[in-house]
PDB file of N, CA, C and O in Angstrom:
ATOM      1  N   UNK A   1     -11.175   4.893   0.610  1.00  0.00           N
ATOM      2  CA  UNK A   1     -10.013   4.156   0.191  1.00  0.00           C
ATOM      3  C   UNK A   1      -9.217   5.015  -0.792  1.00  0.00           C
ATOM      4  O   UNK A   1      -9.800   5.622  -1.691  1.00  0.00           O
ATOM      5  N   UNK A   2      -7.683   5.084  -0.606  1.00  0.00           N
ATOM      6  CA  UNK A   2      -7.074   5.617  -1.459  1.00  0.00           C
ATOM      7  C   UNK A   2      -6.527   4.664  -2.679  1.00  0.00           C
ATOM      8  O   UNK A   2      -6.303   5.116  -3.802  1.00  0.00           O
ATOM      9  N   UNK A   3      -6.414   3.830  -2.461  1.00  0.00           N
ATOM     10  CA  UNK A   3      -6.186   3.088  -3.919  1.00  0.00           C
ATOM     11  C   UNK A   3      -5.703   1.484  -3.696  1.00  0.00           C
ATOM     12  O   UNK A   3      -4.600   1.380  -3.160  1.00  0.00           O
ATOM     13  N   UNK A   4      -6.384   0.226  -4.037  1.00  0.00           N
ATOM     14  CA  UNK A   4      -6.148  -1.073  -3.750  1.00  0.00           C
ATOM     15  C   UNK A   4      -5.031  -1.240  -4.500  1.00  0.00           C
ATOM     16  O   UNK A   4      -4.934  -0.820  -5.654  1.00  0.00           O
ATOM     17  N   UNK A   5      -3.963  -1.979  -3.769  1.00  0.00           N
ATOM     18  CA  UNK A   5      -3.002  -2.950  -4.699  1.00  0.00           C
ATOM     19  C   UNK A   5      -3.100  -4.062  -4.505  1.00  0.00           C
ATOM     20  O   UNK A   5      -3.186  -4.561  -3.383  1.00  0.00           O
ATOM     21  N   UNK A   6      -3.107  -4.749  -5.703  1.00  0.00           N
ATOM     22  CA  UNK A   6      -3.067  -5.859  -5.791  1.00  0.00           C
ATOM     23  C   UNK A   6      -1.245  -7.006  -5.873  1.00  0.00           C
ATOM     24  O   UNK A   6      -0.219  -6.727  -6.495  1.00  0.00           O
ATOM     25  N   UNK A   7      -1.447  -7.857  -5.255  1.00  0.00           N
ATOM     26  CA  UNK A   7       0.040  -8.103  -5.453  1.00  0.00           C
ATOM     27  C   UNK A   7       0.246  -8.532  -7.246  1.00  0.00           C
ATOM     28  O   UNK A   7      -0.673  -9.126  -7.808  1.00  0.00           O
ATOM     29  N   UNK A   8       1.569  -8.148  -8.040  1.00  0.00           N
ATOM     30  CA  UNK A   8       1.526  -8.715  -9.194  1.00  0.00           C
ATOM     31  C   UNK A   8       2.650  -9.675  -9.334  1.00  0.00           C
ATOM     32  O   UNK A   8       3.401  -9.618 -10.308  1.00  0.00           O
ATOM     33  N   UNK A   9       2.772 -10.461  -8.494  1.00  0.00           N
ATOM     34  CA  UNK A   9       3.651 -10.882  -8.457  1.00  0.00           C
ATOM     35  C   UNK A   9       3.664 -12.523  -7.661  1.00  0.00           C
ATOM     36  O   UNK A   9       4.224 -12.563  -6.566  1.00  0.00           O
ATOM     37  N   UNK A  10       3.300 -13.308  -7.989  1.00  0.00           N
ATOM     38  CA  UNK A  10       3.231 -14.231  -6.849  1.00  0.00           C
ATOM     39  C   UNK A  10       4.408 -15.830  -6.978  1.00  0.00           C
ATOM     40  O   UNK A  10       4.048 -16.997  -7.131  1.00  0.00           O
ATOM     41  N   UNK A  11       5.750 -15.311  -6.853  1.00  0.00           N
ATOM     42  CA  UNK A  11       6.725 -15.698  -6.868  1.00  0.00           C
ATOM     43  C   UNK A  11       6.722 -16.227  -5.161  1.00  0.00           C
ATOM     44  O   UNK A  11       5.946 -15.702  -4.363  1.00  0.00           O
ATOM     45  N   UNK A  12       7.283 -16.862  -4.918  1.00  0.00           N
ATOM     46  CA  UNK A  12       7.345 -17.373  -3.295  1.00  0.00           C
ATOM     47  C   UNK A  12       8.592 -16.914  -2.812  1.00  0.00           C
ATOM     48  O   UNK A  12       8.923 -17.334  -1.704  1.00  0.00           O
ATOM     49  N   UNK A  13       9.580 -15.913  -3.579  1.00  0.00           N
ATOM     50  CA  UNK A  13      10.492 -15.300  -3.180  1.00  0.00           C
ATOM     51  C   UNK A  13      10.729 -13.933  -3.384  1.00  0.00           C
ATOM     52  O   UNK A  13      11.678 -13.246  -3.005  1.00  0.00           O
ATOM     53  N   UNK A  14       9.645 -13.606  -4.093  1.00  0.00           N
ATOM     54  CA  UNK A  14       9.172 -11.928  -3.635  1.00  0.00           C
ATOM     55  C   UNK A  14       8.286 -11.676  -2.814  1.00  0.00           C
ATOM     56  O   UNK A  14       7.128 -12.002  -3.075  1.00  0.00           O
ATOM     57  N   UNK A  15       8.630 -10.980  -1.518  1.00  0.00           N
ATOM     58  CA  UNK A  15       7.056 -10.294  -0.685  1.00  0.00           C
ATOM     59  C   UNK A  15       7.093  -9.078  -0.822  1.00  0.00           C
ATOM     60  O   UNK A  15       6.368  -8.482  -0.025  1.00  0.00           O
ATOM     61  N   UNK A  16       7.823  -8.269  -1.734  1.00  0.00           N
ATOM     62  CA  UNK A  16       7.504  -6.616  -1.571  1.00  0.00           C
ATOM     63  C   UNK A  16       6.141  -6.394  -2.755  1.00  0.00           C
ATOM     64  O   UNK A  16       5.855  -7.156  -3.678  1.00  0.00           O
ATOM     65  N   UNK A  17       5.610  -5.396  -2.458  1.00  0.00           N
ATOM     66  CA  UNK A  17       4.803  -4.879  -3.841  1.00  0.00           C
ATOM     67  C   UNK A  17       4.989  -3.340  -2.801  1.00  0.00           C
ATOM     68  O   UNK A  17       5.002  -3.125  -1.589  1.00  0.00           O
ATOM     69  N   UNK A  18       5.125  -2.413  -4.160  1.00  0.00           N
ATOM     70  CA  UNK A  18       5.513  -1.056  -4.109  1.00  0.00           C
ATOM     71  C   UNK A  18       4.210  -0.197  -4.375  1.00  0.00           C
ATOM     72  O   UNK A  18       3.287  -0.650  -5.053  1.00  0.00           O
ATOM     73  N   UNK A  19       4.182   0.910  -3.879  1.00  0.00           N
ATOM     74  CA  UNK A  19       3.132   2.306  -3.842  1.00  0.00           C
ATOM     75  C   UNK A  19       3.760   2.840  -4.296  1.00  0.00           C
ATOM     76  O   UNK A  19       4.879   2.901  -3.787  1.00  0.00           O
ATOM     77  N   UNK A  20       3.473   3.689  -5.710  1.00  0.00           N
ATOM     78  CA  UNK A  20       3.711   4.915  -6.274  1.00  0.00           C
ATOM     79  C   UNK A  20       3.295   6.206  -5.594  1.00  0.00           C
ATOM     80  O   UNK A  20       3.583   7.308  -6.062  1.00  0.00           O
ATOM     81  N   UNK A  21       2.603   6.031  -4.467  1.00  0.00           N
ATOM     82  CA  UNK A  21       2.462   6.920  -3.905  1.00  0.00           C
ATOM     83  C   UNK A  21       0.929   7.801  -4.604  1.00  0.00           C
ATOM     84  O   UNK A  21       0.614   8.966  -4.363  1.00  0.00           O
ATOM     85  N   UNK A  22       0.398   7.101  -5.239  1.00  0.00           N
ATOM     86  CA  UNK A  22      -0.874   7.583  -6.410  1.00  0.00           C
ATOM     87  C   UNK A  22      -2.103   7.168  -6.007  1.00  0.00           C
ATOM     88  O   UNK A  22      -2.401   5.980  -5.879  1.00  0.00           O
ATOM     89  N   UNK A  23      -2.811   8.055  -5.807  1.00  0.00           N
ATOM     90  CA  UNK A  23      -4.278   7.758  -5.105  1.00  0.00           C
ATOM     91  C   UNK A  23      -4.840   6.698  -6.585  1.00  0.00           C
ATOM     92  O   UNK A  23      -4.030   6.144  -7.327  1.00  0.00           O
ATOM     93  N   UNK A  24      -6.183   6.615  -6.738  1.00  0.00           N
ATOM     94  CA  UNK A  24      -7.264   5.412  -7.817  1.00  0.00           C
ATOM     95  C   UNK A  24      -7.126   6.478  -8.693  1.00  0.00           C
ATOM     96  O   UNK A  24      -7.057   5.893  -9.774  1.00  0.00           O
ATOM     97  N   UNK A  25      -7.029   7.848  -8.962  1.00  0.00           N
ATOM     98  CA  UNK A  25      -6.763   8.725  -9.371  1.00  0.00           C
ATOM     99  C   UNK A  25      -5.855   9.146 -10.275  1.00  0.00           C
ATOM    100  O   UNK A  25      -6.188   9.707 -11.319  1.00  0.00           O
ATOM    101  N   UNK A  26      -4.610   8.901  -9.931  1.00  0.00           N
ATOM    102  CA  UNK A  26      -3.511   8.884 -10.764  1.00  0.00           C
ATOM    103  C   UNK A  26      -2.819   9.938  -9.732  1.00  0.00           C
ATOM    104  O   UNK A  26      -1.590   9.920  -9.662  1.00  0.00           O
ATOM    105  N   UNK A  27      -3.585  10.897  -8.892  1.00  0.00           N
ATOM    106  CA  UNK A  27      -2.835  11.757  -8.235  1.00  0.00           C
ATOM    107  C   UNK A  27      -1.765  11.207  -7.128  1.00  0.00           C
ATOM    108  O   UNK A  27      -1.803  10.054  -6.698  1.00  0.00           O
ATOM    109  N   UNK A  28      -0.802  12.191  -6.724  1.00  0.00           N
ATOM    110  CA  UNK A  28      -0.192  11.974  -5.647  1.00  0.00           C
ATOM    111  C   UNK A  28      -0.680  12.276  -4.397  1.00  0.00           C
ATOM    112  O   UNK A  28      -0.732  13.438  -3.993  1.00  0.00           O
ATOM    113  N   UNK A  29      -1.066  11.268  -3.708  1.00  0.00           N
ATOM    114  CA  UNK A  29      -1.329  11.306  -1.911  1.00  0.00           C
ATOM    115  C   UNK A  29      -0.763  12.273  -0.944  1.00  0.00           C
ATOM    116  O   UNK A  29       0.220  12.096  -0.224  1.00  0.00           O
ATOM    117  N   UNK A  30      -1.344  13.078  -1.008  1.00  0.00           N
ATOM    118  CA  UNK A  30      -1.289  13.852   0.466  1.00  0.00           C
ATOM    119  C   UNK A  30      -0.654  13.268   1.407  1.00  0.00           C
ATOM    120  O   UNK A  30      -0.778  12.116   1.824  1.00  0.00           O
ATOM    121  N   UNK A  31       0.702  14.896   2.052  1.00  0.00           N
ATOM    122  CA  UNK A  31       1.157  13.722   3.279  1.00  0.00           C
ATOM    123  C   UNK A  31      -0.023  13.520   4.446  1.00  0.00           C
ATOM    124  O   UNK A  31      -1.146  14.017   4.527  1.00  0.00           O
ATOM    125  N   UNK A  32       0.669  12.619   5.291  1.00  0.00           N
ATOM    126  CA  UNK A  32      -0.558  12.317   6.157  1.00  0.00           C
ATOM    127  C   UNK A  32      -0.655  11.123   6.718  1.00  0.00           C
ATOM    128  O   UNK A  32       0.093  10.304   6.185  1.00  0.00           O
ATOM    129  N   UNK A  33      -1.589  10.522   7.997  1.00  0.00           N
ATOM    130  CA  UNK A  33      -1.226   9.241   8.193  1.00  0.00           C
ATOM    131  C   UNK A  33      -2.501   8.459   7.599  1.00  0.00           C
ATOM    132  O   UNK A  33      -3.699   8.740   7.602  1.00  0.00           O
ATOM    133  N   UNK A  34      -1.697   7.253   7.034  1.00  0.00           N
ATOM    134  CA  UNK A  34      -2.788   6.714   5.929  1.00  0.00           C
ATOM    135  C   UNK A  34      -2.559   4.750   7.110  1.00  0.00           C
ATOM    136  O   UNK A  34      -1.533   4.270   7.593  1.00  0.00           O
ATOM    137  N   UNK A  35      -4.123   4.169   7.131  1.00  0.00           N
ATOM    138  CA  UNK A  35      -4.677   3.029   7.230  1.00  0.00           C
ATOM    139  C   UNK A  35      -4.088   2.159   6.110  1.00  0.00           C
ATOM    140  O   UNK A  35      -4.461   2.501   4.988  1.00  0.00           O
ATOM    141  N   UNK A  36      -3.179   1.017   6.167  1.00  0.00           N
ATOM    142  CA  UNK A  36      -3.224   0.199   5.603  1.00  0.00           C
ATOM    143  C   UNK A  36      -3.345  -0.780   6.236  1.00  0.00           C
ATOM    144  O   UNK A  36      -3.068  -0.965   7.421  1.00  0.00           O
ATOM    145  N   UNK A  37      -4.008  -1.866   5.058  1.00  0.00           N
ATOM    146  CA  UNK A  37      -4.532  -3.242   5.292  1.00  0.00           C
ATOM    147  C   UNK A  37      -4.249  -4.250   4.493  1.00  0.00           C
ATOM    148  O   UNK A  37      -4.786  -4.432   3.400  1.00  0.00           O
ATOM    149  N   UNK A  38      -3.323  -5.010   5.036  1.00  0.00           N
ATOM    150  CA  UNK A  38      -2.774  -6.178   4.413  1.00  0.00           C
ATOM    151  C   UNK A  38      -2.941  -7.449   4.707  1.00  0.00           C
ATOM    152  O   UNK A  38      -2.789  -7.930   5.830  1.00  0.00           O
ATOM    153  N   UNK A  39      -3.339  -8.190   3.465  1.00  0.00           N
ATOM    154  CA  UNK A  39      -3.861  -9.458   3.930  1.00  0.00           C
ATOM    155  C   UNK A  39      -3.354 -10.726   3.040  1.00  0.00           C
ATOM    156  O   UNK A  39      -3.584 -10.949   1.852  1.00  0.00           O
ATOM    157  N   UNK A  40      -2.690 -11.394   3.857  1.00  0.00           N
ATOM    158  CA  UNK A  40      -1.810 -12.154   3.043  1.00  0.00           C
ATOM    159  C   UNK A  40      -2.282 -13.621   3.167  1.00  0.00           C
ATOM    160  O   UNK A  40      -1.581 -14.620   3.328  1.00  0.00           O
ATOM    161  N   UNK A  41      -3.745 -13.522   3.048  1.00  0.00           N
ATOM    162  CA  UNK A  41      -4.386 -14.761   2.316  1.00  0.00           C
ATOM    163  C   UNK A  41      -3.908 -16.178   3.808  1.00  0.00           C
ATOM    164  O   UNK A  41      -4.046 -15.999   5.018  1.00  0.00           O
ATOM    165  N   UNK A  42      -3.470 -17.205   3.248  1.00  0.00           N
ATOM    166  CA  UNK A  42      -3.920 -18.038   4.680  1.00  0.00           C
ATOM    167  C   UNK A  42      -2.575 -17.705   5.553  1.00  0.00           C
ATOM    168  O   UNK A  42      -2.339 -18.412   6.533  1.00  0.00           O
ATOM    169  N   UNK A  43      -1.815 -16.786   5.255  1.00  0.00           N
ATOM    170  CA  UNK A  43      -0.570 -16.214   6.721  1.00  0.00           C
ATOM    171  C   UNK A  43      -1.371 -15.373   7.511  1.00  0.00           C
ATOM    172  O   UNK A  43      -1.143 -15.114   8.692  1.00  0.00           O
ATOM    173  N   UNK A  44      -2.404 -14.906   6.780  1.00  0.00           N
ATOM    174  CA  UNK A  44      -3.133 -13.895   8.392  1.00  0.00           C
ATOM    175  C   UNK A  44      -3.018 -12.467   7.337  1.00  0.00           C
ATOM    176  O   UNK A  44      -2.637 -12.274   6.182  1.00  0.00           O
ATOM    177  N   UNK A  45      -3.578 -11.621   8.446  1.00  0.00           N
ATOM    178  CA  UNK A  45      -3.949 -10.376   7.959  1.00  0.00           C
ATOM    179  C   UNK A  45      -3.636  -9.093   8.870  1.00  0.00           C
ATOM    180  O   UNK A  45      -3.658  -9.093  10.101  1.00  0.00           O
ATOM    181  N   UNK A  46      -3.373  -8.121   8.136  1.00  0.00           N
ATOM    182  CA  UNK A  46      -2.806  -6.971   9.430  1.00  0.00           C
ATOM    183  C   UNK A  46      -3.213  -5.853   9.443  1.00  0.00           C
ATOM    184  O   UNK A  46      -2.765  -5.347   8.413  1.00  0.00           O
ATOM    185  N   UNK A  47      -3.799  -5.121   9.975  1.00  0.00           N
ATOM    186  CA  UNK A  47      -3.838  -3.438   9.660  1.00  0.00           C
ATOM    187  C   UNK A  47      -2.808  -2.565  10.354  1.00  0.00           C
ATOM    188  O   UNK A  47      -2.656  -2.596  11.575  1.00  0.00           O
ATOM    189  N   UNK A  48      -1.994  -1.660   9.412  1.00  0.00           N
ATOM    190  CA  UNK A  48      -0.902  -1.277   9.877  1.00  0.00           C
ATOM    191  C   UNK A  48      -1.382   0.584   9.554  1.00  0.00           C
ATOM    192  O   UNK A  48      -2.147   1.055   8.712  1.00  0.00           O
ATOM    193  N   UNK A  49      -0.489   1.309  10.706  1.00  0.00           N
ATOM    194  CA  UNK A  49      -0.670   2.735  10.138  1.00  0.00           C
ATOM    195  C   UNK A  49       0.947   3.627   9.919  1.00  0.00           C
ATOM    196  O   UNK A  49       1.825   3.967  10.712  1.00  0.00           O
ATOM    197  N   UNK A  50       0.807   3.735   8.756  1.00  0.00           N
ATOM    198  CA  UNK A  50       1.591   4.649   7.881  1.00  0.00           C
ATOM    199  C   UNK A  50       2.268   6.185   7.878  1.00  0.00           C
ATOM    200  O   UNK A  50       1.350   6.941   8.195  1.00  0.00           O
ATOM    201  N   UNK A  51       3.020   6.660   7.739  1.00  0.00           N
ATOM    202  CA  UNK A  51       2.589   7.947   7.611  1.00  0.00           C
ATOM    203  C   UNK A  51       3.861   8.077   6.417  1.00  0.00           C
ATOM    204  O   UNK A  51       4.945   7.535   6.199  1.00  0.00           O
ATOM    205  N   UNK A  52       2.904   9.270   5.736  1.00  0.00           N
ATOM    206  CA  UNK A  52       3.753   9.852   4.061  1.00  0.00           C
ATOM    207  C   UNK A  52       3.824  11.443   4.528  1.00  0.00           C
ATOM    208  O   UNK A  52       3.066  12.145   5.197  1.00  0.00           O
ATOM    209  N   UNK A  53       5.400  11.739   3.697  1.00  0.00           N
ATOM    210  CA  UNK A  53       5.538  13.269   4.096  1.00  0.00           C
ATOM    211  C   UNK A  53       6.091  13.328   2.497  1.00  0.00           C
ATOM    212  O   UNK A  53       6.492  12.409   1.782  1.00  0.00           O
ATOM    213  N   UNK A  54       5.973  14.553   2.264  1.00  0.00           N
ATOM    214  CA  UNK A  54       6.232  14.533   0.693  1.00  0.00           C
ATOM    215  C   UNK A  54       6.849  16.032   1.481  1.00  0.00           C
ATOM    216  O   UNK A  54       6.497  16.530   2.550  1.00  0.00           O
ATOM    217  N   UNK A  55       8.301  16.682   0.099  1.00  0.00           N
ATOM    218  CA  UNK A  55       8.293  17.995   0.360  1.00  0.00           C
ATOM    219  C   UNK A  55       8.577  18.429  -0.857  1.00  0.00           C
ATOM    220  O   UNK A  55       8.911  17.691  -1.784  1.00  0.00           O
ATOM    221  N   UNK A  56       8.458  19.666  -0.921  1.00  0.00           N
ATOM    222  CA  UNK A  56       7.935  20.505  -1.562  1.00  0.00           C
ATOM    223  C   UNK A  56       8.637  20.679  -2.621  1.00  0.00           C
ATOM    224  O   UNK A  56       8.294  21.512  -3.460  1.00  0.00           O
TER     225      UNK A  56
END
């Protein structure tokens, strides 16, 4: 796992929560295609795949 977020926010008119792009680490994530898994409690749950390109 590169790093859990948690939502901080549980307003019923916000659904974004943002990635700094920062592994559990503090580092920045490698580009690459990254597994995410989102689960939005009783709406259901999704695994989605990503991809991050960072340049130089």
């Amino acid at each position: 796992m590169v790093k859990r977020i948690d939502r901080d926010n549980s307003g019923p008119n916000s659904s974004l929560q943002k990635w700094d792009l920062k592994n559990s680490d503090g580092s920045f994530a490698a580009s690459g295609m990254y597994i995410v898994f989102v689960d939005c409690g009783s709406a259901g749950a999704k695994t989605l795949k990503i991809a991050v390109f960072k340049s130089n």
